[in-house]
LUMVO-119620 format. One record per residue (C-alpha): residue in three letters; x negated, y, z negated. Coordinates in steps of 0.05 Angstrom, whole numbers. Layout:
> resn X Y Z
> ALA X Y Z
...
//
This chain:
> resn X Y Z
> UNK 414 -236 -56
> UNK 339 -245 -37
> UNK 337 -171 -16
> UNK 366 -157 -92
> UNK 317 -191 -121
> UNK 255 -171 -90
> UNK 282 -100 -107
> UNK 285 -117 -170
> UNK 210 -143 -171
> UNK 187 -77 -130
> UNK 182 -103 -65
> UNK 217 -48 -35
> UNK 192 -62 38
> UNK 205 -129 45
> UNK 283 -123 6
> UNK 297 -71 57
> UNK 278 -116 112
> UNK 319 -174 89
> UNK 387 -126 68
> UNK 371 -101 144
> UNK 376 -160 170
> UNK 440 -194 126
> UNK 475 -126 140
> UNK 459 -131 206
> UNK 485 -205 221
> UNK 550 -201 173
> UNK 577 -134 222
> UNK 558 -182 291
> UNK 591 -230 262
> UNK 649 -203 238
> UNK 651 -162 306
> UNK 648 -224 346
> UNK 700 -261 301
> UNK 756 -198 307
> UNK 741 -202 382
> UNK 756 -275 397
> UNK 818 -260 350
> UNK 844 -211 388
> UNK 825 -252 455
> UNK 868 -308 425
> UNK 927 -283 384
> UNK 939 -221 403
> UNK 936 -153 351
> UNK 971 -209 298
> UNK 920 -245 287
> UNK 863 -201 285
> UNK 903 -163 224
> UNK 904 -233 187
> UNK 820 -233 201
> UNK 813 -156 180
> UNK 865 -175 112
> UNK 827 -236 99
> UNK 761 -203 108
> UNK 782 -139 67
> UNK 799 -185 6
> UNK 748 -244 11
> UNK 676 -242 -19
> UNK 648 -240 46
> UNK 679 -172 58
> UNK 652 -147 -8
> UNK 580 -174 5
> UNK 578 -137 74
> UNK 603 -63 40
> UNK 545 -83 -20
> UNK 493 -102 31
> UNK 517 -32 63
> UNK 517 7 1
> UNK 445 -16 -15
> UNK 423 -2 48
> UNK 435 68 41
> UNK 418 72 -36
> UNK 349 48 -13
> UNK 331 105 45
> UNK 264 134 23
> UNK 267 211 -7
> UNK 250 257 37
> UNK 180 283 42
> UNK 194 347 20
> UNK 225 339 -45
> UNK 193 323 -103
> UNK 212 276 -162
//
């Protein structure tokens, strides 16, 4: 949400960073969490994590975080706009 906002205010730099970084720890965490499923429970219980994770918020915050991510990639320096 920071990251949203200081793109809102122009702060492109520094709301890259901070998406960066949230993107970056929600896919380690959600990596480590599927792993010690599977390490405990078998296949079963990692589909439970991947459902639960699919249909929480949490699970749409990581694909926005993503989706900004890309949506704020410099242009090129070759085209012109």
């Amino acid at each position: 949400m920071a990251g949203a906002l200081l793109f809102l205010k122009s702060h492109i730099t520094s709301g890259k960073l901070l998406v960066m970084v949230g993107t970056g720890q929600g896919i380690i965490t959600i990596a480590v969490g599927l792993i010690i499923e599977l390490l405990q429970g078998g296949i079963v219980y990692a589909n439970n994590y991947v459902l639960w994770l699919a249909t929480s918020a949490v699970g749409l915050g990581i694909v926005f975080s993503i989706v900004a991510r890309s949506i704020a990639k410099p242009a090129p320096s070759n085209v012109r706009g």
